[in-house]
Each structure stands twice: as structure tokens, then as C-alpha cells.
C-alpha positions, 0 to 999 in steps of 0.5 A: 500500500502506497504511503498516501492518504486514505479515506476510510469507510465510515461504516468502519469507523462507527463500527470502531466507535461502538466497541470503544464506547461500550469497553471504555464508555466513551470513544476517540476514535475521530470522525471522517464525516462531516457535514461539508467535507470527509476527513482523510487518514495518512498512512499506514504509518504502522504495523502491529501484527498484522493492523496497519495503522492510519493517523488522522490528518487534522487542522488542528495546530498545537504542537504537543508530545503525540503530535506532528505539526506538518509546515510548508516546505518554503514558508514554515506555516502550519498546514495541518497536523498528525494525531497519533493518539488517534490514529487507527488500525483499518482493513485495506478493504476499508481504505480507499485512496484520495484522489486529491485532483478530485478535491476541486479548487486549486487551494484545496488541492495545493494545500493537500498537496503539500500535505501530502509532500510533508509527510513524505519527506519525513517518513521516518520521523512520522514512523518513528512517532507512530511507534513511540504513541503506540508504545507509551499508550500500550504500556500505559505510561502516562494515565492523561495520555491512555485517557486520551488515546484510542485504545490500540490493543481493543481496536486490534482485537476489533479489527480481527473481528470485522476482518473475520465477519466480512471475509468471504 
């Protein structure tokens, strides 16, 4: 699977949603449906077993430890960012590549584009991110941060279960 980014199938997400919400009583795994847009997922940035991992790309613009703030190239402004305590793992059935031309206007499309470009040239850092999040909400190093996080292990197990339900 290309490093790119990815829509994922929302049918997915809320199935996601639903296993977190009845194990922990609430849920962070993000929406990718909005009322004017779908949010796109980057990856995959990790491999546990046999999940891939996508991470969110967000507007969001605060650096903080879990997060990579992605610049432009030239100017250093913010474009957006990646939130590893949200990332997830998603079946390649439940991935489907953006086509960013498809995006419309010329802002959106070079604003992704530079998004896209970003996370390319610093794959390793992103990577190397990935599985630091990943280790420190696993072994529980920080309460803030597990409260914080997805729950990687239960969506693993959630996973497998939608893989083994959907398979033919």
C-alpha cells in the first residue's frame, strides 16, 4: 500500500466507535464525516501484527508530545497536523485512496498537496512517532495520555473481528 492518504469507510469507523464506547464508555476514535467535507487518514504509518495503522490528518495546530505539526516546505506555516493518539488500525478493504485532483479548487488541492509532500519527506520521523504513541499508550505510561488515546490493543482485537465477519 502506497504511503498516501486514505479515506476510510465510515461504516468502519462507527463500527470502531461502538466497541470503544461500550469497553471504555466513551470513544476517540475521530470522525471522517462531516457535514461539508470527509476527513482523510495518512498512512499506514504502522504495523502491529498484522493492523496497519492510519493517523488522522487534522487542522488542528498545537504542537504537543503525540503530535506532528506538518509546515510548508518554503514558508514554515502550519498546514495541518498528525494525531497519533488517534490514529487507527483499518482493513485495506476499508481504505480507499484520495484522489486529491478530485478535491476541486486549486487551494484545496495545493494545500493537500503539500500535505501530502510533508509527510513524505519525513517518513521516518512520522514512523518513528507512530511507534513511540503506540508504545507509551500500550504500556500505559502516562494515565492523561491512555485517557486520551484510542485504545490500540481493543481496536486490534476489533479489527480481527470485522476482518473475520466480512471475509468471504
Amino acid at each position: 500500500m502506497d504511503l498516501y492518504f486514505y479515506y476510510v469507510d465510515s461504516e468502519y469507523i462507527e463500527y470502531l466507535k461502538q466497541i470503544e464506547r461500550r469497553e471504555r464508555g466513551f470513544t476517540c476514535v475521530p470522525n471522517v464525516s462531516y457535514s461539508n467535507r470527509k476527513k482523510f487518514v495518512f498512512g499506514a504509518v504502522l504495523r502491529i501484527q498484522s493492523h496497519d495503522y492510519f493517523v488522522p490528518v487534522s487542522s488542528y495546530s498545537k504542537k504537543q508530545q503525540d503530535v506532528i505539526l506538518m509546515k510548508d516546505k518554503k514558508t514554515s506555516k502550519v498546514l495541518g497536523s498528525l494525531r497519533f493518539t488517534y490514529m487507527i488500525p483499518v482493513p485495506r478493504v476499508c481504505c480507499r485512496k484520495m484522489d486529491i485532483n478530485s478535491l476541486g479548487d486549486v487551494h484545496s488541492i495545493a494545500h493537500v498537496s503539500k500535505e501530502l509532500a510533508f509527510c513524505r519527506r519525513n517518513r521516518d520521523k512520522i514512523f518513528r512517532q507512530a511507534e513511540k504513541t503506540y508504545k507509551r499508550v500500550t504500556e500505559k505510561a502516562d494515565e492523561a495520555l491512555v485517557r486520551n488515546s484510542c485504545d490500540f490493543q481493543l481496536l486490534e482485537n476489533a479489527c480481527a473481528e470485522y476482518n473475520k465477519a466480512t471475509s468471504p
